[in-house]
C-alpha positions as CSV (number, residue, x, y, z in Angstrom):
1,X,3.3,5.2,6.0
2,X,5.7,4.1,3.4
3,X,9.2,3.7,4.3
4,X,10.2,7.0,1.5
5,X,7.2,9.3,0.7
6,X,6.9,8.9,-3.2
7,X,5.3,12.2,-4.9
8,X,2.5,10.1,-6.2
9,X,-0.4,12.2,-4.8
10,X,0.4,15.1,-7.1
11,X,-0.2,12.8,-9.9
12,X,-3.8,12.1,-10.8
13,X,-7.5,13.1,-9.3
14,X,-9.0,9.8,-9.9
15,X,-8.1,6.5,-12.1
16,X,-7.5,9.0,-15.0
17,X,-4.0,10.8,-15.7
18,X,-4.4,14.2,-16.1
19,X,-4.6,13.8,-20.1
20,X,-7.8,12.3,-19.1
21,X,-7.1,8.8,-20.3
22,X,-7.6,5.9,-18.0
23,X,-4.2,4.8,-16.4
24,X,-3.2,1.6,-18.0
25,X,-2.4,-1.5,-15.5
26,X,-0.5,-4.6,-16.7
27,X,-0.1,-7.3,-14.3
28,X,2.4,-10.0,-15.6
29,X,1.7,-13.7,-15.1
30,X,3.6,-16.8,-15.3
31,X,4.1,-20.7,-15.5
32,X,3.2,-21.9,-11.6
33,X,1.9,-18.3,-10.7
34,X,-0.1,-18.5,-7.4
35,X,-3.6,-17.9,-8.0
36,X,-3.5,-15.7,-4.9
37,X,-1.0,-13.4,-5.8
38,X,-2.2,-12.6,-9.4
39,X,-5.7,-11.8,-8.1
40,X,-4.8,-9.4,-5.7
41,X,-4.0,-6.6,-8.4
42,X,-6.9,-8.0,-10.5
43,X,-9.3,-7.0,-7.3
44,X,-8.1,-3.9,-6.6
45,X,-7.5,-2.6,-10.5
46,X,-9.6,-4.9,-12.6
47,X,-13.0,-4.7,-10.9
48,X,-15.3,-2.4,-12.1
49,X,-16.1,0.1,-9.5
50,X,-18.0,2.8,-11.1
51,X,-20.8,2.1,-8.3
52,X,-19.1,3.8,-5.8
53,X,-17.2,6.3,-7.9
54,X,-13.8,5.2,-8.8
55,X,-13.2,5.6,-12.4
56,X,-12.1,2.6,-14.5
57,X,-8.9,1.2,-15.4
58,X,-7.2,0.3,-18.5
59,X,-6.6,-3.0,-17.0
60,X,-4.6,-6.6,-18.5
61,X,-3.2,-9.3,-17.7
62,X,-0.4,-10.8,-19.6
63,X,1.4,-13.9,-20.2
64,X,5.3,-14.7,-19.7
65,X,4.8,-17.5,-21.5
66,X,2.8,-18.3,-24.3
67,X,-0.1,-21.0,-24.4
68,X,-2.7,-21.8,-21.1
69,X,-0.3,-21.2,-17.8
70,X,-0.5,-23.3,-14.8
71,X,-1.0,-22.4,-11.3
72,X,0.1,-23.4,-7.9
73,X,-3.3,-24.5,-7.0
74,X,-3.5,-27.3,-10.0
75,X,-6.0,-25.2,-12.4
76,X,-4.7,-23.3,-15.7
77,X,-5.3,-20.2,-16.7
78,X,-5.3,-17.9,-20.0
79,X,-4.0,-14.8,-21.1
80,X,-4.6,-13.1,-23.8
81,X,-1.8,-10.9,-24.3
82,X,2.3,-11.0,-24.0
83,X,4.9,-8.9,-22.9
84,X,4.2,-6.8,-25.9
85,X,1.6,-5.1,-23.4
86,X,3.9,-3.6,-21.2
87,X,5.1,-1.1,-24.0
88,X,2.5,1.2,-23.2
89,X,2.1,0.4,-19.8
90,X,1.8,2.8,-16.8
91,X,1.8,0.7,-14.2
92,X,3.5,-2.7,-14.4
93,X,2.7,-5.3,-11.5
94,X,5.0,-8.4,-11.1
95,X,2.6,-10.1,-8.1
96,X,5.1,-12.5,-7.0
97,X,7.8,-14.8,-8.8
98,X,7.3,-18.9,-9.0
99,X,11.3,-19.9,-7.3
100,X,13.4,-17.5,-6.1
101,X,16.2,-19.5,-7.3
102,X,15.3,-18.8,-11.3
103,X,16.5,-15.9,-13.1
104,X,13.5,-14.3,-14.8
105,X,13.6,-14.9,-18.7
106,X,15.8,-11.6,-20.1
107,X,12.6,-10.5,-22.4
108,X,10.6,-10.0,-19.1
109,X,14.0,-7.7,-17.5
110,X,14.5,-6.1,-20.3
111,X,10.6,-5.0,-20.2
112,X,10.4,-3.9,-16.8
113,X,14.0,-1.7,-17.4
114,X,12.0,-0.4,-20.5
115,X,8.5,0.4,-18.8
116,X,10.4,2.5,-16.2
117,X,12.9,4.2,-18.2
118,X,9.7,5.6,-19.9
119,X,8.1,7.1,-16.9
120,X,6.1,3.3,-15.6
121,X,5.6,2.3,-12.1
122,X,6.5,-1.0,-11.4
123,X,5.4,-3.0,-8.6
124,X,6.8,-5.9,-7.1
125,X,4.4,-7.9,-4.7
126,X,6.1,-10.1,-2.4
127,X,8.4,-12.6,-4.3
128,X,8.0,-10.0,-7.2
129,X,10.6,-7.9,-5.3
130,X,13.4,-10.1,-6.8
131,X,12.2,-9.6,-10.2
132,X,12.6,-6.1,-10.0
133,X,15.7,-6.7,-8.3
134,X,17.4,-9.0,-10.7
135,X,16.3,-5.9,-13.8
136,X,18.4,-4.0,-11.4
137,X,15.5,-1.3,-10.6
138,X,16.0,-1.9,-6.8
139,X,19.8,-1.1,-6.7
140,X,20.2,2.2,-4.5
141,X,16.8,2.0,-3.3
142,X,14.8,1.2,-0.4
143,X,12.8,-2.1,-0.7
144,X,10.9,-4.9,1.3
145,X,10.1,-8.5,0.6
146,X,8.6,-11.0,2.5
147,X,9.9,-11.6,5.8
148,X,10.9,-15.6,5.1
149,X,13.1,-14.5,2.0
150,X,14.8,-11.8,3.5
151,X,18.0,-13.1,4.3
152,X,18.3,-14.7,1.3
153,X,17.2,-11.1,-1.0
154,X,19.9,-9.2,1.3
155,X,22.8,-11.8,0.4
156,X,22.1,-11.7,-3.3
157,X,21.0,-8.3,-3.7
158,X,23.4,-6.2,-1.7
159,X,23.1,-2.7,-3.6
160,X,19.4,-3.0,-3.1
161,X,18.2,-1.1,0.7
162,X,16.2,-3.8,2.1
163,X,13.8,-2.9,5.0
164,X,12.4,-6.2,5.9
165,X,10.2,-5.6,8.6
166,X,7.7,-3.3,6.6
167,X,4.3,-3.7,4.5
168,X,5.6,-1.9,1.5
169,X,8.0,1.1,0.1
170,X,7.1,3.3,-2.3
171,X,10.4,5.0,-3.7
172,X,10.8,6.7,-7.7
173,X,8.2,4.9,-9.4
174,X,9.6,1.5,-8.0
175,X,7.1,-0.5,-5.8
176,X,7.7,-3.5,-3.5
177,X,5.5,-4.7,-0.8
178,X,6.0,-8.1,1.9
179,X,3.5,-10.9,1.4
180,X,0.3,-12.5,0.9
181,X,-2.2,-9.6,2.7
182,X,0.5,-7.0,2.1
183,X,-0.5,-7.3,-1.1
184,X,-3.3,-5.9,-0.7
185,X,-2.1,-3.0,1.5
186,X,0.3,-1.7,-0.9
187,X,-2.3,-2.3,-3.9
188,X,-4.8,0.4,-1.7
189,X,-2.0,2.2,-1.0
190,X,-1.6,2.7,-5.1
191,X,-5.3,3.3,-5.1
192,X,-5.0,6.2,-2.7
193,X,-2.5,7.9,-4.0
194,X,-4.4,8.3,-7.4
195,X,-7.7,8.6,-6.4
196,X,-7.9,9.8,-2.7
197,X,-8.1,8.0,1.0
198,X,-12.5,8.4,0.1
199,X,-12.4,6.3,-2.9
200,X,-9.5,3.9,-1.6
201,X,-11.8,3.2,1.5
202,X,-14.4,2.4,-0.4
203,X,-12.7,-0.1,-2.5
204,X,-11.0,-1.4,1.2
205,X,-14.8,-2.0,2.4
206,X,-16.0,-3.9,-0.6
207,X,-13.1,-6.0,-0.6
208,X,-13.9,-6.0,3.3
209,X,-10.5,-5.6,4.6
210,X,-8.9,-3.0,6.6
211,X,-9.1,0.3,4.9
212,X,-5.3,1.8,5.7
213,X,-2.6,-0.2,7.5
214,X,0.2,1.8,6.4
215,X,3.9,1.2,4.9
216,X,5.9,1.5,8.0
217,X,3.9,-1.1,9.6
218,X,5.5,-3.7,10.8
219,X,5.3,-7.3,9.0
220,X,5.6,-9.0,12.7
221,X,2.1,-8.7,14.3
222,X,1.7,-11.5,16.3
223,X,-1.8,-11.0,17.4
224,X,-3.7,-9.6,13.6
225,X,-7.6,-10.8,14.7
226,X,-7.1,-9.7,18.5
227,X,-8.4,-12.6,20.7
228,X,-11.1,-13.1,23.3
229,X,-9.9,-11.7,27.1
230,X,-7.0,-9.0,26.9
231,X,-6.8,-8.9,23.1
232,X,-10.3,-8.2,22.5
233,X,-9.9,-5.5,25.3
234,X,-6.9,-3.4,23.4
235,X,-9.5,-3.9,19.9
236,X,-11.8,-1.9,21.7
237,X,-9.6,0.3,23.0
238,X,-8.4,1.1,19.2
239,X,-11.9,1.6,18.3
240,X,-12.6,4.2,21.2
241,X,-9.1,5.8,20.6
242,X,-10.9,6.4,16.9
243,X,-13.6,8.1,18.1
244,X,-11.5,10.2,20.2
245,X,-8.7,11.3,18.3
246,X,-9.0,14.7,19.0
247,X,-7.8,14.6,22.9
248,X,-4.2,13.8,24.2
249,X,-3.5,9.9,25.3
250,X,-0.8,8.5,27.0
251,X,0.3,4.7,28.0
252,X,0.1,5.1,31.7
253,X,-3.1,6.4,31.2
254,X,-4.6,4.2,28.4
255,X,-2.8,1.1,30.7
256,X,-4.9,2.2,33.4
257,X,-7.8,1.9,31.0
258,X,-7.5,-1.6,30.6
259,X,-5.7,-2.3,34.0
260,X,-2.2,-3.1,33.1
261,X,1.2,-2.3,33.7
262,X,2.9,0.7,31.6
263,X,5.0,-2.1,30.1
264,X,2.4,-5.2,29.5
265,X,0.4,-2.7,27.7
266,X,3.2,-1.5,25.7
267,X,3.9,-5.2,25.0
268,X,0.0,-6.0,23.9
269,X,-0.5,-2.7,21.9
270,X,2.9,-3.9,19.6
271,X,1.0,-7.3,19.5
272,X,-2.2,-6.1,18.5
273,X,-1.2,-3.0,16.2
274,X,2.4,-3.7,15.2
275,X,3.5,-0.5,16.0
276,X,4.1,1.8,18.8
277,X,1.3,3.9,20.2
278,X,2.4,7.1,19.3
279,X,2.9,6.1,15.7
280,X,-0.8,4.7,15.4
281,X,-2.2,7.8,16.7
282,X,0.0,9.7,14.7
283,X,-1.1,7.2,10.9
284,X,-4.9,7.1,12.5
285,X,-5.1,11.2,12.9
286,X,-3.3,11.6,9.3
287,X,-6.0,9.3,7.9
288,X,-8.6,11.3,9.8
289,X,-7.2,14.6,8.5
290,X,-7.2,14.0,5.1
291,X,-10.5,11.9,4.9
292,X,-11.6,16.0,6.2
293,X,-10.0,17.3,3.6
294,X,-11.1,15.7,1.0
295,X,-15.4,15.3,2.0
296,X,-15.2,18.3,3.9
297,X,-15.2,22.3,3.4
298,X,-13.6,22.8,7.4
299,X,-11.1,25.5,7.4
300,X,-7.4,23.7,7.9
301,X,-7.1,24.9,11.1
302,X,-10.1,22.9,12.2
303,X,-9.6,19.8,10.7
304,X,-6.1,20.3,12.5
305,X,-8.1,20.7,15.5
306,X,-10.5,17.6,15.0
307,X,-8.2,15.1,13.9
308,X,-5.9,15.7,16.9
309,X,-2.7,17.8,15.6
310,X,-3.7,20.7,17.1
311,X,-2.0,23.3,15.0
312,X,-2.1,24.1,11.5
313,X,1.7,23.7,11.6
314,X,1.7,20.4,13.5
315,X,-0.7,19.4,11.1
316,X,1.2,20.3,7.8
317,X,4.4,19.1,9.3
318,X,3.2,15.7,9.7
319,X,1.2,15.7,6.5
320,X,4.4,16.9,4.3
321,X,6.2,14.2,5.8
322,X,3.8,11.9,5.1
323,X,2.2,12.8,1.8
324,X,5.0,15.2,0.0
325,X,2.4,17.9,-0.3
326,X,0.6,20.5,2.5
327,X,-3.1,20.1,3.7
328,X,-3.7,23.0,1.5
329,X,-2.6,21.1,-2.0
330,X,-4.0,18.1,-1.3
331,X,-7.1,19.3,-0.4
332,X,-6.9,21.1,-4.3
333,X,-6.3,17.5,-6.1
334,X,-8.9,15.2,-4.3
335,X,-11.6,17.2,-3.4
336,X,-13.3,17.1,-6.8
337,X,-12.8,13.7,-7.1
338,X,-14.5,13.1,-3.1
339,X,-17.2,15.8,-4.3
340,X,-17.8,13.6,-7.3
């Protein structure tokens, strides 16, 4: 879950806006740009994915700087067009920034201000959070950065919210997201709110990465590929808590499960998932129910039923909070596009 709901979901039914032309992507690259970071947005948004039934994108990369750019890994790269692209922008992705100790060149600020004031999203990956911050788009907001550079963000950006222990935050059309794999979460995260949880999953197992770790997870999971003996144990665990969303768990119970204490289990769940159990279930069955509404023809009150909430109200509740919308309109925006 994102740190701030955005009201993205009410936006689009697939990779089109609603005047039915493709949504038009700019990702901004640099001098010393990490080859990593720049082709995180270019997976997600420049792929062609028309195979498994996400519309394309209007999608470009663009240069800071003029002439070949190098990278961080010793190779150059080229692109084709300049910050003149970002005039008619919709999204604008700044997927990380070379030192946080340079002020971005002005004509790049002065862009971002521009795309944004004219209705853009822009996205800050990573080290990109201090871009945005130093245009002054973060001031009064929430935001996240990576964890390392955190410290350092809050000192020089005090007017800027800064949750550091987060994936991403998606707040007003301003998007920032922690590091490296983050990335990657808050790029699906984009997907899904444009196209649905069916199409974003799609992408997720083609790029064969998890399919929905969501915003309010924590940055600080110590154990991310669960180990052989006790680790391995709570994995499986997760995967029959899946299955099984639909009944009532608690610890002691589950700690039985796997013959621990109420507290080591506790400790190794926060390890394994980065979260608390009750949040996890509560992220998994959100994921479930809206997966339902979206493929599915099931009355309200039975996906409510099937993905664990129990009630229709529990179920809107949590899906308000979580999506800005009831089960009833977003089952209206994204079923075409699942149906399709």
């Amino acid at each position: 879950m994102s740190t701030r709901r955005a009201p993205a979901v009410t936006s689009s039914l697939s990779a089109r806006k609603t005047s039915g032309k493709p949504r038009h992507i700019v990702v901004v690259a640099f001098d010393g740009i990490s080859p990593f970071h720049l082709s995180v947005p270019c997976l997600v948004f420049g792929e062609d994915r028309s195979d498994i039934g996400v519309a394309p994108f209007d999608f470009a990369v663009c240069a800071v700087e003029s002439g070949p750019l190098s990278t961080s890994a010793g190779f150059r790269i080229d692109a084709k067009h300049g910050l003149g692209a970002l005039r008619n922008a919709d999204v604008v992705v700044i997927p990380s920034w070379r030192d946080v100790d340079e002020r971005p060149p002005g004509a790049l600020l002065r862009a971002l201000v521009a795309a944004h004031r004219r209705g853009a999203t822009v996205v800050g990956l990573c080290l990109g959070a201090f871009v945005l911050a130093q245009a002054g788009l973060l001031d009064g907001r929430k935001a996240t950065t990576h964890w390392h550079w955190a410290s350092l963000f809050a000192s020089r950006y005090p007017l800027v919210r800064l949750d550091p222990s987060v994936l991403y935050v998606d707040e007003d059309r301003v998007v920032t997201s922690a590091g490296t794999a983050a990335s990657i979460d808050c790029c699906l995260h984009l997907l899904r709110t444009w196209c649905g949880a069916t199409l974003a999953n799609r992408v997720a197992r083609r790029l064969v990465v998890a399919p929905h770790r969501t915003g309010g997870q924590s940055q600080f999971i110590e154990e991310a590929i669960p180990q052989t003996g006790r680790g391995g144990r709570m994995n499986e665990l997760l995967e029959w808590l899946q299955t099984r969303l639909n009944h009532a768990h608690d610890i002691d119970t589950l700690a039985a499960r796997l013959a621990m204490s109420r507290r080591t289990f506790t400790r190794h769940f926060q390890r394994t998932t980065g979260t608390t159990l009750v949040q996890w279930l509560t992220w998994q069955r959100l994921a479930r129910a809206s997966q339902l509404l979206e493929s599915s023809d099931r009355s309200v009150e039975a996906i409510a039923e099937e993905s664990g909430f129990g009630s229709p109200v529990s179920l809107r509740q949590h899906f308000v909070a979580r999506y800005g919308v009831s089960p009833t309109a977003y089952r209206r925006q994204f079923q075409a596009v699942a149906d399709a």
